[in-house]
Every structure is written in structure tokens, then in C-alpha cells.
N, C-alpha and C positions, 0 to 999 in steps of 0.2 A: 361398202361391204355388200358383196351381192349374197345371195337368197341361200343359195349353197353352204357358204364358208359359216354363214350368218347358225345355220341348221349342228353345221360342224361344232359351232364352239358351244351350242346350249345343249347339242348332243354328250359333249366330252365332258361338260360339269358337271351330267347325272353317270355315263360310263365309267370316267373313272372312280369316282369313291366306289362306286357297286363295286365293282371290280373287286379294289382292295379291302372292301370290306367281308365280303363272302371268301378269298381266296386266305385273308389271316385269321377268319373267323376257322376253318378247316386245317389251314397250317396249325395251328392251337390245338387244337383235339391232337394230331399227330405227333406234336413235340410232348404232351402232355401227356400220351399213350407210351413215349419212349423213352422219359424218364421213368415209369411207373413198372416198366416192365417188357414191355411189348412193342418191341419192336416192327412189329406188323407195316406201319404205313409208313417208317422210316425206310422199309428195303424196297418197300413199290415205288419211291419216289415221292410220296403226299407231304412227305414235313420238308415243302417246299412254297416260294413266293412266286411260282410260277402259273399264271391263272389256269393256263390251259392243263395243268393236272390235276383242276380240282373240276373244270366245264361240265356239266349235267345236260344233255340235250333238252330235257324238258324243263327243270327247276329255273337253269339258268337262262334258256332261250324261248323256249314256246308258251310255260306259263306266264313269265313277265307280261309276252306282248299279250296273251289272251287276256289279264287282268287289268293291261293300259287300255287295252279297248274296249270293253267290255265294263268296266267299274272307275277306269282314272286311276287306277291305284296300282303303283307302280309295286311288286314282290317278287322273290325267286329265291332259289337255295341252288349250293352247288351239289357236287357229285360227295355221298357221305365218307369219311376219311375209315377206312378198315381197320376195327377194333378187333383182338380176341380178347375178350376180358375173363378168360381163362386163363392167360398168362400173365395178366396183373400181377403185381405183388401181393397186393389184399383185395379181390375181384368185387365185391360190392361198394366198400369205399373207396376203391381206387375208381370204379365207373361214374362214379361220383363227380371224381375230380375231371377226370377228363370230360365228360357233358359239360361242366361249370366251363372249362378253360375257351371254347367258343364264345358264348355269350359275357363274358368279363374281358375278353379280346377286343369282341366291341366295345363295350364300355368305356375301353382307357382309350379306344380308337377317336371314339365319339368325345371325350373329353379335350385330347392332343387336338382335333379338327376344331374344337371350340378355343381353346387358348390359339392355337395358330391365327385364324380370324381376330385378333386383336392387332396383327402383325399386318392383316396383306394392304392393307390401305399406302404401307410405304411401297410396295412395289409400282413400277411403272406401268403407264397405258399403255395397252388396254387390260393388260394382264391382272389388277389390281382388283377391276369389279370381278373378273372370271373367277381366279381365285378367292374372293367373298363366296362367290356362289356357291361353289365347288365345295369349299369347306361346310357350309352351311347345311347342303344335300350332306355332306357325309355323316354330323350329327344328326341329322335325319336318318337318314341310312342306317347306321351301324345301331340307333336307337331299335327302329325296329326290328333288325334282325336278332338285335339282343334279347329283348322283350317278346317277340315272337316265339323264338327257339325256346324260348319259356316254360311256354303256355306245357301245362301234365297230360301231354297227349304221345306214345311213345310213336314215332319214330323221332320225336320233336326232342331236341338236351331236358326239357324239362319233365318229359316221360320217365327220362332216362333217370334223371333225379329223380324222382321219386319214384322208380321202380329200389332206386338204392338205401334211399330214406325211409322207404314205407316198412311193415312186418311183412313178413314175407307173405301171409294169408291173402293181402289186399296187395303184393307187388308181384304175385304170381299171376294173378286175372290180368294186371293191367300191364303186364310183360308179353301177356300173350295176344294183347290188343294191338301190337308194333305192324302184325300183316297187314290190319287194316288200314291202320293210321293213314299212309298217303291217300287210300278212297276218300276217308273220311275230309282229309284237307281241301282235296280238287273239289268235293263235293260244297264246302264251304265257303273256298275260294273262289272258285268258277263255274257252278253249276247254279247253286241257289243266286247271284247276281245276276246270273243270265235268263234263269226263270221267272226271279222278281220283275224284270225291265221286260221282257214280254207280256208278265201281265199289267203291268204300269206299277211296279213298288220298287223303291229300293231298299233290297235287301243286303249289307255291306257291315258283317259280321265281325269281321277282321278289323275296320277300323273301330268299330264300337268297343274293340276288347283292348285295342293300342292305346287308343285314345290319353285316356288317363294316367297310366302310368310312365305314358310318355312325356308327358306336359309336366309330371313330378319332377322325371330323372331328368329329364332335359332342364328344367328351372334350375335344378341343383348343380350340374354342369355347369352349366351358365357363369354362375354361381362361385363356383371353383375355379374357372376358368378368368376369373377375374373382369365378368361383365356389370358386376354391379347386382 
């Protein structure tokens, strides 16, 4: 196998679960927003499995590599699915639901990638380790996206949550914190890593908040997934 094809198949193990995990994590919001009411991202086209309607030139392409090169830490988001949560049915819990329906997207994604992996051993060479790997990255994968999208930072699901959860006293400050929210992210993702390793620290914020909750939900997958 030469160097190329070799680049090609450990390329395609990490491409595709990203892939499908950010484009059904956004497909999810959309279908979630049009049952509830709001048809918004159903007439643009988002409550779709087609990745290239969901591609973010930055989330999905420029910050990845800046964070693989810079930290080893492979992250990105796609292009956000258009909500009016003023046409919800019931606009605070229903924004509720639709934040949730991404990151529980992942979830059962990251769960399905875990039971499949009990399976790929019967496939043939050489398809057999690929597929291990492949699945394995995607419970990776879709763990963190789900667990990331989390975190009560809004423009992040889990802002969004608890702008919906909260009294409105303390979800009106933290509603109007959504402008800054992506400064704030780059800033944590890409800024503070690249300052720390200039002056000789690493500073890797992001894995330090995953970490554990990832090692939980992943154990428990496992788990379900019937690994024992």
C-alpha cells in the first residue's frame, strides 16, 4: 500500500463519522424546530443529510485544522440551523427542546457506533480494522460534540438551555451574552493554546472540561452497547 492511499484510508476513518456527526447533529435541530412549529430551516433546506447544507467555512474547516495543529485536538461545528423561536408553539420550552435534539442526536449516534463495533470483526480484509476504527472515532466524535454543545455558554445548545430553564432575571444577561459567545470560544479554543505553547505551557481548556464526562458517558455506552 503505498503512502498516499495509506493517508487516504486513516483520512476517511476520522472524515467520515465527523461528517455525519455534525450534519445529524444540525439535521436534528431542523426537524425538531418543524415539528414544534417553525418551519424556518425546513424551507431553506437544513432538515436535510446532505453535509454541504450544513458546511461552516470556519467551524467546519479553518478552525479544525488550526486546533490539529496547534493543540492535536481535532473540534469544529457546522453552519447553525435557523430558528425563529417566535414561531414555536410554546417559544421557551419548545427552544428547549430543539437545543436538546442535537446533542441527544449524538448520543444515540455515539451509542449505534458502539453496538455496530461488536459487528465489524465479521467483515472482510481489509475493511474490518477500518471499520473498528471508524466506528470508534465516531463514539469519540459524536461524544464530544454532544458534551461540548453543552457546556451554558450561549451560542452553544447548552446556552440555549438554560437561557430556557433559567428565571428569566439570570436568562436575560446570559441571552444577551450569545454575541459574544463565539469570541469567547476562539478565544479558548485557539487563542489561549497558541499563547500557552509560545510561552512554553499547555494551556488545553477544552479537553480538561470533556474529559470526564466523557470517560462517564462513553463507559456507559459501552456498557449498553453490550461490551461488557
Amino acid at each position: 500500500m503505498d503512502e498516499t492511499t495509506e493517508f487516504l484510508i486513516r483520512a476517511s476513518a476520522w472524515v467520515l463519522p465527523t461528517i455525519l456527526a455534525i450534519t445529524f447533529h444540525e439535521a436534528a435541530h431542523g426537524w425538531a424546530a418543524s415539528k414544534l412549529g417553525d418551519d424556518t430551516a425546513k424551507r431553506l433546506g437544513r432538515v436535510t443529510f446532505n453535509p454541504i447544507a450544513h458546511v461552516d467555512p470556519f467551524g467546519t474547516v479553518i478552525l479544525p485544522a488550526l486546533l490539529y495543529f496547534t493543540t492535536g485536538f481535532l473540534f469544529g461545528w457546522a453552519k447553525p440551523v435557523p430558528v425563529s423561536f417566535g414561531r414555536l408553539n410554546k417559544p421557551r420550552r419548545d427552544m428547549v427542546l430543539v437545543a436538546l435534539a442535537g446533542p441527544v442526536t449524538n448520543i444515540l449516534l455515539a451509542f449505534v457506533s458502539a453496538w455496530l463495533m461488536r459487528w465489524a470483526h465479521l467483515l472482510p480484509e481489509p475493511l474490518a480494522p477500518w471499520a473498528a476504527t471508524s466506528l470508534q472515532i465516531s463514539v469519540v466524535i459524536n461524544l464530544v460534540l454532544a458534551i461540548f454543545n453543552m457546556l451554558p455558554l450561549p451560542p452553544l445548545d447548552g446556552g440555549r438551555v438554560a437561557v430556557g430553564i433559567l428565571p428569566r432575571p439570570l436568562a436575560i444577561p446570559l441571552a444577551r451574552m450569545e454575541r459574544y459567545g463565539l469570541l469567547v470560544l476562539i478565544g479558548v479554543l485557539v487563542l489561549l493554546p497558541m499563547i500557552g505553547g509560545q510561552l512554553g505551557y499547555r494551556i488545553e481548556i477544552l479537553p480538561w472540561l470533556l474529559r470526564t464526562p466523557m470517560e462517564y458517558i462513553g463507559d456507559l455506552i459501552f456498557r449498553l452497547a453490550g461490551h461488557g
